[in-house]
C-alpha positions as CSV (number, residue, x, y, z in Angstrom):
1,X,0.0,0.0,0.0
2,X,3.1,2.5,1.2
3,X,4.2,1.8,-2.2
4,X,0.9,2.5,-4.4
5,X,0.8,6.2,-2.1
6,X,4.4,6.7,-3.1
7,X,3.2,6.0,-7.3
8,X,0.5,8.3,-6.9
9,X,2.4,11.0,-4.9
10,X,3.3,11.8,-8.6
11,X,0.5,13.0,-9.9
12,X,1.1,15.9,-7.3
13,X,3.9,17.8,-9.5
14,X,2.0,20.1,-11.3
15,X,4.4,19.3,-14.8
16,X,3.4,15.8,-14.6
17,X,-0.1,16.1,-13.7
18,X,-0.4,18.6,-17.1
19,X,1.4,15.6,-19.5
20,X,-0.7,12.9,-18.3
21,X,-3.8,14.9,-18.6
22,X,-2.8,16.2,-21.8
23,X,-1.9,12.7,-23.1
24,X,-5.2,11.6,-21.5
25,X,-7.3,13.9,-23.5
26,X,-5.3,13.4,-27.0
27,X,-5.3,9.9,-26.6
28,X,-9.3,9.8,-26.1
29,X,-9.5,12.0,-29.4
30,X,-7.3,9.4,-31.0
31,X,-9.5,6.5,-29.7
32,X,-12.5,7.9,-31.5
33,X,-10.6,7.8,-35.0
34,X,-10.3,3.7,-36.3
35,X,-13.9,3.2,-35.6
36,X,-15.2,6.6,-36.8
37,X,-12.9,6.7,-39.7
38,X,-12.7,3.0,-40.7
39,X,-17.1,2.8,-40.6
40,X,-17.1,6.2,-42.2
41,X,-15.2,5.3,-45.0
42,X,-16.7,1.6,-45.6
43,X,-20.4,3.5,-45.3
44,X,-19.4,5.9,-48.4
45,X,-20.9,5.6,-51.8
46,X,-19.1,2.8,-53.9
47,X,-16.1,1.8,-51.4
48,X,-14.6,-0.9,-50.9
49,X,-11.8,-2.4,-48.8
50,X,-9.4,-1.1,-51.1
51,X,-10.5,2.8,-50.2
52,X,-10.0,2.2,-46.7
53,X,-6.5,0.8,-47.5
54,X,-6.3,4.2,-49.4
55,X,-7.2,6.2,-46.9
56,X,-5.1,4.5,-44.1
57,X,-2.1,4.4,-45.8
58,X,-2.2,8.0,-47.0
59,X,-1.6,8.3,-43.1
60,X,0.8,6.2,-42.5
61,X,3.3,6.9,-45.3
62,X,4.0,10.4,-43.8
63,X,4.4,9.2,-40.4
64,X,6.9,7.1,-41.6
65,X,8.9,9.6,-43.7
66,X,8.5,12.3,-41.5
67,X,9.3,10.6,-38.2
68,X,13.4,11.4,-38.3
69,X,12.7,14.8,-39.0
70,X,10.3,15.1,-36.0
71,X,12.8,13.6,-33.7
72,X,15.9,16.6,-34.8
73,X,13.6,19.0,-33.6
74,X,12.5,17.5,-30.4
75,X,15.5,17.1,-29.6
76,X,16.8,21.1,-30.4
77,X,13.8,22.6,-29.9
78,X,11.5,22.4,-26.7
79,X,9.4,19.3,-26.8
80,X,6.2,20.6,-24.7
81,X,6.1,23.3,-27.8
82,X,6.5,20.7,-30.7
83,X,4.4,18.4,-28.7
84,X,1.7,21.2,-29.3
85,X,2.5,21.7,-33.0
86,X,1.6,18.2,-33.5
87,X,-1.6,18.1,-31.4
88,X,-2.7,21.8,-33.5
89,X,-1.9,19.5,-36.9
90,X,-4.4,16.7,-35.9
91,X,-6.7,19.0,-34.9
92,X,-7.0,20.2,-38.1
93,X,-6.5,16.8,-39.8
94,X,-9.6,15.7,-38.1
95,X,-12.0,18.8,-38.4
96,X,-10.9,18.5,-42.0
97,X,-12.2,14.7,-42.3
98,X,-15.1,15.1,-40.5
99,X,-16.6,18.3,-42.8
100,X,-16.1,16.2,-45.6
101,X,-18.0,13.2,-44.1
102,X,-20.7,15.9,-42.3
103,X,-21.1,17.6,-46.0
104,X,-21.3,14.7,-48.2
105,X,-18.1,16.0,-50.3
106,X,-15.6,12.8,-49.7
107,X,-13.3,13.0,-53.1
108,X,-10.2,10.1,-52.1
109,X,-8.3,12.0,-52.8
110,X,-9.4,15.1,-50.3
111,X,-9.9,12.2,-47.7
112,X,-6.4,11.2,-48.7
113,X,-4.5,14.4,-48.1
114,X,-6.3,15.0,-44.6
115,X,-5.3,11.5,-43.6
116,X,-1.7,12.9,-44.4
117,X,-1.7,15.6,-42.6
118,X,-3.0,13.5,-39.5
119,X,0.2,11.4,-39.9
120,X,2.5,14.6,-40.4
121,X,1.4,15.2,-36.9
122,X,2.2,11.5,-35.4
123,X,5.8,12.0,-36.7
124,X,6.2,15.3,-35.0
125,X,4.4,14.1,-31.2
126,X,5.9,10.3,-31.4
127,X,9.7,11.4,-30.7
128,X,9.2,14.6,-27.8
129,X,6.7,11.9,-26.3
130,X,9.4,10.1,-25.4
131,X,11.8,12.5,-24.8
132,X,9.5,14.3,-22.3
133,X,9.1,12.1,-19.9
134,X,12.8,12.5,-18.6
135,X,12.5,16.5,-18.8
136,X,9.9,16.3,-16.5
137,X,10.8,13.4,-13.8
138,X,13.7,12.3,-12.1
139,X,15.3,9.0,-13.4
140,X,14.4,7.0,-10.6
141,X,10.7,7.8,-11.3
142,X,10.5,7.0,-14.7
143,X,8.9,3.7,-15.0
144,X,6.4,5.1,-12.3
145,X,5.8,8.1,-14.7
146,X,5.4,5.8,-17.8
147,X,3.0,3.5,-15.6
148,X,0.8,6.2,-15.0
149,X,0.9,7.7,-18.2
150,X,-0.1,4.5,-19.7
151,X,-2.9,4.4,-17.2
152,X,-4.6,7.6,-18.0
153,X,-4.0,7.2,-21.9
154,X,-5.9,4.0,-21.3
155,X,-8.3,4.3,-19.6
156,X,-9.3,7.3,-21.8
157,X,-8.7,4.3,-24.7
158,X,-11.7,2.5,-23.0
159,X,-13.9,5.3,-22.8
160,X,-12.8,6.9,-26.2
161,X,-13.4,3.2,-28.3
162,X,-17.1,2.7,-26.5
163,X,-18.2,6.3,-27.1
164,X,-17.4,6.0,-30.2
165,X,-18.9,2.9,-31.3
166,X,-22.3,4.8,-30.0
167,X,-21.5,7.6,-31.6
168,X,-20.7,6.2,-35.2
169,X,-23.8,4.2,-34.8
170,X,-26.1,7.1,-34.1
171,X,-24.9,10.2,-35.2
172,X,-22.2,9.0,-37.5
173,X,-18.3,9.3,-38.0
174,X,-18.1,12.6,-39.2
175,X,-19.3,13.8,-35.8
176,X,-16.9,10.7,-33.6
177,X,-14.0,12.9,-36.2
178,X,-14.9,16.4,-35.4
179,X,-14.7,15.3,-31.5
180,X,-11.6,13.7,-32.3
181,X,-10.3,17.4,-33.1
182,X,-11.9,19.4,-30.5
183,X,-9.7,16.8,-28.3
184,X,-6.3,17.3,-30.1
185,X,-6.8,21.0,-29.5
186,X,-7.6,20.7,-26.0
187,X,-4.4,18.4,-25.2
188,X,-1.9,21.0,-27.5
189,X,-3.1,24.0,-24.8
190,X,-2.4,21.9,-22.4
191,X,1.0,21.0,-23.2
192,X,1.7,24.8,-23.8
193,X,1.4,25.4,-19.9
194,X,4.2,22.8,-19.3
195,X,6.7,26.2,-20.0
196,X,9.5,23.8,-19.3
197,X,12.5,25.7,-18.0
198,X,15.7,26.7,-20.2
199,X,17.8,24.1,-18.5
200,X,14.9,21.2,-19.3
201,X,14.8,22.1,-22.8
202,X,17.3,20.9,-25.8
203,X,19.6,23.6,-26.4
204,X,19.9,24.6,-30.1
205,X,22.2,22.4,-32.1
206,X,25.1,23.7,-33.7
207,X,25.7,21.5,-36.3
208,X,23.4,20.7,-39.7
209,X,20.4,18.6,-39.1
210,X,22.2,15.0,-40.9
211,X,24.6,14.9,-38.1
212,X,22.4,15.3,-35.5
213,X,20.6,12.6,-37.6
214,X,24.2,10.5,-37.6
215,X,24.9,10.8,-34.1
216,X,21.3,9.3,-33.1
217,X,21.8,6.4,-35.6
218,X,25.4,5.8,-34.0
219,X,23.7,5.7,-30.8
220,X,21.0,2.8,-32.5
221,X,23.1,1.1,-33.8
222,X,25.5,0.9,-30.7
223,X,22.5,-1.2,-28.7
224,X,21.9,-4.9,-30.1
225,X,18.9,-4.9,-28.1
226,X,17.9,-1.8,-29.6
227,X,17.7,-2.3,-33.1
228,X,17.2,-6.4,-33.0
229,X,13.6,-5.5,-31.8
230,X,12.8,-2.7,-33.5
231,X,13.5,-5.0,-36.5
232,X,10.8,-7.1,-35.0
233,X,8.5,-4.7,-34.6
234,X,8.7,-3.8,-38.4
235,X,7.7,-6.9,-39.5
236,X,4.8,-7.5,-36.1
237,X,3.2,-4.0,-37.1
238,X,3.6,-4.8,-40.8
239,X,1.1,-7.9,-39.8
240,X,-0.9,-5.3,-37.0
241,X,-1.4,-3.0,-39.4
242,X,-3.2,-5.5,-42.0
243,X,-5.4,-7.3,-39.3
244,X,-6.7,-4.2,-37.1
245,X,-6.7,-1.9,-39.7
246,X,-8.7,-3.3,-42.5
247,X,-9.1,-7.5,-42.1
248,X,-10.5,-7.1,-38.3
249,X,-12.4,-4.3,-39.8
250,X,-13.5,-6.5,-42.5
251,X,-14.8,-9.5,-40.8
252,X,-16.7,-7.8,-37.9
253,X,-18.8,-5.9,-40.7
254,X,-19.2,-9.4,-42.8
255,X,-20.1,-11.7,-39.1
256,X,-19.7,-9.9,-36.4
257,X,-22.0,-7.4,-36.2
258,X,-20.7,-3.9,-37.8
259,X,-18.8,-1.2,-35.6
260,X,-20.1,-2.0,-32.8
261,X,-18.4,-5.2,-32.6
262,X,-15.2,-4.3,-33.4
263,X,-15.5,-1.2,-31.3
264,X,-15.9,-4.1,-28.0
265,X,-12.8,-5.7,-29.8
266,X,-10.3,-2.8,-29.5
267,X,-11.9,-2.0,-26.2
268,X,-11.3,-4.8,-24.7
269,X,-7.5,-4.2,-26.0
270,X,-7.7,-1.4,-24.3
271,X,-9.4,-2.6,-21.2
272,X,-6.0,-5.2,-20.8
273,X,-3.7,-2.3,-21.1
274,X,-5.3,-0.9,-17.7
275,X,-4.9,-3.9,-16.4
276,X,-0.8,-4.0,-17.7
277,X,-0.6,-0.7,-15.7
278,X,-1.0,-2.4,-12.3
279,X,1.2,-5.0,-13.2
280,X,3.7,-2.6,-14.2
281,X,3.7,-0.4,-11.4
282,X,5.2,-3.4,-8.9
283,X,7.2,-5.0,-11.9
284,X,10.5,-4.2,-11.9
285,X,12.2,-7.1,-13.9
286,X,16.4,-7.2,-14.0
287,X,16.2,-8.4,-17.4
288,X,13.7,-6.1,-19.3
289,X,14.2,-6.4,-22.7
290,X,13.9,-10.5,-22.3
291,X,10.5,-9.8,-20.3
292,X,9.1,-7.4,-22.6
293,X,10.2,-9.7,-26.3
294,X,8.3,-12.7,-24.2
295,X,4.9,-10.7,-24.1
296,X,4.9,-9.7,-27.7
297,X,4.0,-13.9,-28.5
298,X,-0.1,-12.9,-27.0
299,X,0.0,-10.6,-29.6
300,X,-1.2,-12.9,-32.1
301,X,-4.1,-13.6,-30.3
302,X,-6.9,-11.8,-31.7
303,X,-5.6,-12.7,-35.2
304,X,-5.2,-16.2,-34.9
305,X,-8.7,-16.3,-33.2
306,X,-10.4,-14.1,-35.7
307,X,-9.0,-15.8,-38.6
308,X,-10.4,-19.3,-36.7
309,X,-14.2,-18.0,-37.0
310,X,-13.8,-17.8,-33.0
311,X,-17.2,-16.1,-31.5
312,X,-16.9,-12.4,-30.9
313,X,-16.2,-13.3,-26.8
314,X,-13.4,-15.2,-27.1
315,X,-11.8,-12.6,-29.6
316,X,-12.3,-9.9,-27.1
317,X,-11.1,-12.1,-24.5
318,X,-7.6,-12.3,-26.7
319,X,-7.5,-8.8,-26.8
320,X,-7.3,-8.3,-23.8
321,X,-4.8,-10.5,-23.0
322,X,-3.2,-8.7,-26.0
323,X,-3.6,-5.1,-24.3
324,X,-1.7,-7.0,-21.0
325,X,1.0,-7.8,-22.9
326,X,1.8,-4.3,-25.3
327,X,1.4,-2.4,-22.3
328,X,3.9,-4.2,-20.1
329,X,5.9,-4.1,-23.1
330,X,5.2,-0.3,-23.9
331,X,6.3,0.7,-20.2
332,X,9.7,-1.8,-20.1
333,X,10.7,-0.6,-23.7
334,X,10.3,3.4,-22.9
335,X,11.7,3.2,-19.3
336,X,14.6,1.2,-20.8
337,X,15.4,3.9,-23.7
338,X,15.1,6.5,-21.3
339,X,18.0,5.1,-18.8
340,X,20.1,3.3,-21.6
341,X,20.3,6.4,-24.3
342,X,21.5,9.9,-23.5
343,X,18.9,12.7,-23.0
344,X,20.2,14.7,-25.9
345,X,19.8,11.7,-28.2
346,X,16.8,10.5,-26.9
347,X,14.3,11.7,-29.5
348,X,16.4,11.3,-32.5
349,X,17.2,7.6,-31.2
350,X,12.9,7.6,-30.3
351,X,12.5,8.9,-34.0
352,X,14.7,5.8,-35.6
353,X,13.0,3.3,-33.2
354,X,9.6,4.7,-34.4
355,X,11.0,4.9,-38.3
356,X,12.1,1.0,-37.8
357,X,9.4,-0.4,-36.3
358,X,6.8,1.6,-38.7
359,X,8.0,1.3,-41.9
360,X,6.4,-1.9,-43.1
361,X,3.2,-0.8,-41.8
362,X,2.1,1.2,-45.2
363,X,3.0,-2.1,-46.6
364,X,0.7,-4.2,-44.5
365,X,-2.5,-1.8,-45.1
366,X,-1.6,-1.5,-49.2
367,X,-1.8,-5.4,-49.3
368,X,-4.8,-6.4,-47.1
369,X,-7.4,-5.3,-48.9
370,X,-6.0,-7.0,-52.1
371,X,-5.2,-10.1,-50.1
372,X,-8.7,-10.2,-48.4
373,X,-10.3,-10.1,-52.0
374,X,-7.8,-13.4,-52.8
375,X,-8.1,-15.4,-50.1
376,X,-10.9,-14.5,-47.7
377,X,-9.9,-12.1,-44.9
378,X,-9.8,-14.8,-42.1
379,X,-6.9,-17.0,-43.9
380,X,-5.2,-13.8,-44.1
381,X,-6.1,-12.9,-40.3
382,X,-4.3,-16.6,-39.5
383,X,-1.1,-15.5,-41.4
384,X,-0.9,-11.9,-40.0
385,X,-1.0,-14.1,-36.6
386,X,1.9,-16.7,-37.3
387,X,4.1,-14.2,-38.7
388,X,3.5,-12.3,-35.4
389,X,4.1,-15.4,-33.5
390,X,7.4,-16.3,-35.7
391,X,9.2,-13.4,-35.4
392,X,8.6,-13.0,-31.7
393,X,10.6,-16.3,-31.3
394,X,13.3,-15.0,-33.6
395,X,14.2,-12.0,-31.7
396,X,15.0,-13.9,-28.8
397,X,17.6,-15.1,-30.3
398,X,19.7,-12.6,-29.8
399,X,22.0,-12.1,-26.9
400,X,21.7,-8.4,-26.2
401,X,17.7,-8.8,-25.9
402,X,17.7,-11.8,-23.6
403,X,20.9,-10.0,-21.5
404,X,20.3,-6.3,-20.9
405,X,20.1,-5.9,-17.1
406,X,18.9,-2.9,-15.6
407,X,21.6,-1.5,-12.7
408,X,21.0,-2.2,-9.2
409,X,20.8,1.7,-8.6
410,X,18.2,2.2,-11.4
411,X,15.8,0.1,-9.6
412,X,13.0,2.4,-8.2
413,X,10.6,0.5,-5.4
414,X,11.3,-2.8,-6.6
415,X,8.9,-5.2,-4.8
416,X,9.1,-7.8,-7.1
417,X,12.0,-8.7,-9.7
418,X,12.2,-11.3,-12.9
């Protein structure tokens, strides 16, 4: 109990109290958008499962190519003020996709360009995310600050996925994507009264923008652990991307019920990451990297399940053993980069780490809706979960993933260790 009063004395710093509930509230806009926009889209005149592939890959391509860029300037600029650039570009990302669905005028390739835009703005948060956390605790509260950050995004997650359900059911998801931007707006003013102080913030770089980018790739590189999973996690979000995005998607509209089904499918995904968060507040394994590799196997869950005709219970019941698992991962991985890479570096190496581990994703959303056509989109549910399941084993593999220990002295109330 002493120790859950000693977690929670955080959220009595005023800094940390504003990230979390700015994170909170973004992430609850954010929780409206696969329902809203994946429903929306499928509801429009004439489309298909190749529009929403469209459509969703439009936003992940610029995440991908803009996500280095994002992490130079979190790094020499300060990240509560690029933090709120990127919030201010979703919000206008969104209140851009939801007049076109409100008003009836949904050209792709309109839908497409505002879809950029919203991944423009992942790019930019994704790296100061990371690097913000340290700016605003003390090392030896990090994994407490991650815990709890992961807590209130979801919970908000949970609320954000059921709300929105109703909401594309009876109003529509033009008006779940013009909350979704009233939200992003709310978190960016909210990370603008951070005001971190000069000594907190990345002083200005004097050299050209590809070194910094060549010093944070020599700091990559440098960590076997590092790189060996975010190789991984190219290839498991490559397979994510395909089955959440459009074959979960796919099948929920065909036989399980429409958006509201796959609305209790994500939520209960999201109802397992709360549960995670208690777990990780008392976790504090030796050997992090080796705990966190084991937990991305679950992940195949919902995929293998799905692609197995499972009934809609038993799916949910594998995402939430899913949501245990990424957000016990999430927490280890983040609290790990944090103590391992340098804070000057840590957004660039963020941005690399976020490049490596998205890259494939545009790949996996261009070739599921062309797959699902081919085979049926539960055979290609059951692949998406092997290859999950295969290169979870893989990584292991290697010796800096199953050896990293974390220092004696980094251990922060430790009550239990792996």
């Amino acid at each position: 109990m002493h120790g859950f009063r000693r977690d929670l004395g955080l959220l009595r710093d005023r800094r940390f109290a504003l990230l979390l509930t700015a994170r909170t509230v973004s992430v609850l806009g954010t929780s409206f958008a696969p329902v809203a926009l994946a429903f929306g889209v499928l509801g429009l005149p004439g489309a298909t499962a190749a529009t929403l592939s469209a459509v969703l890959t439009a936003e992940a391509l610029p995440m991908v190519a803009f996500m280095l860029v994002g992490g130079v300037l979190a790094d020499r600029l300060p990240r509560h003020r690029v933090m709120t650039a990127g919030e201010t570009l979703n919000a206008a990302a969104y209140a851009a996709l939801s007049a076109m669905l409100l008003t009836g005028w949904t050209p792709l390739p309109a839908l497409v360009a505002a879809s950029a835009l919203s991944g423009v703005a992942s790019a930019v948060l994704f790296p100061a995310l990371t690097g913000i956390v340290p700016d605003v605790v003390p090392s030896e509260r990090l994994q407490t600050a991650n815990a709890l950050l992961g807590l209130g995004t979801n919970v908000s997650r949970v609320a954000g996925l059921v709300l929105s359900g109703a909401a594309v059911v009876l109003l529509g998801g033009g008006v779940a994507l013009a909350v979704s931007g009233a939200m992003f707006a709310c978190a960016g003013c909210l990370i603008l009264l951070l005001r971190l102080t000069p000594a907190e913030r990345r002083a200005a770089q004097s050299h050209s923008v590809l070194a910094d980018l060549r010093t944070g790739w020599r700091e990559f590189v440098s960590r076997q652990w590092l790189w060996v999973v975010v190789a991984q996690f190219s290839i498991l979000v490559m397979a994510l991307q395909a089955a959440h995005g459009v074959l979960g998607p796919l099948v929920a509209k065909e036989s399980l019920g429409g958006a509201a089904a796959w609305s209790a499918v994500l939520a209960g995904e999201a109802v397992g990451m709360i549960a995670g968060v208690v777990v990780t507040l008392r976790l504090r394994p030796r050997r992090p990297i080796l705990v966190a590799t084991l937990l991305t196997l679950p992940t195949a869950l919902p995929s293998l399940l799905l692609g197995a005709a499972a009934p809609l219970w038993s799916v949910v019941l594998g995402a939430v053993v899913m949501g245990v698992s990424f957000d016990i991962f999430g927490v280890l991985w983040n609290t790990t980069m944090q103590r391992e890479v340098p804070p000057e570096a840590l957004s660039r190496v963020s941005s690399y780490d976020a490049l490596g581990s998205l890259m494939l994703g545009p790949i996996g959303l261009m070739v599921a809706g062309p797959l699902a056509v081919v085979t049926g989109p539960r055979p290609a549910l059951t692949a998406c979960g092997v290859i999950i399941v295969l290169v979870s084993l893989a990584t292991l593999a290697a010796p800096g993933v199953r050896n990293l220990r974390v220092p004696e002295e980094a251990v922060d109330a430790a009550p239990s260790n792996v």
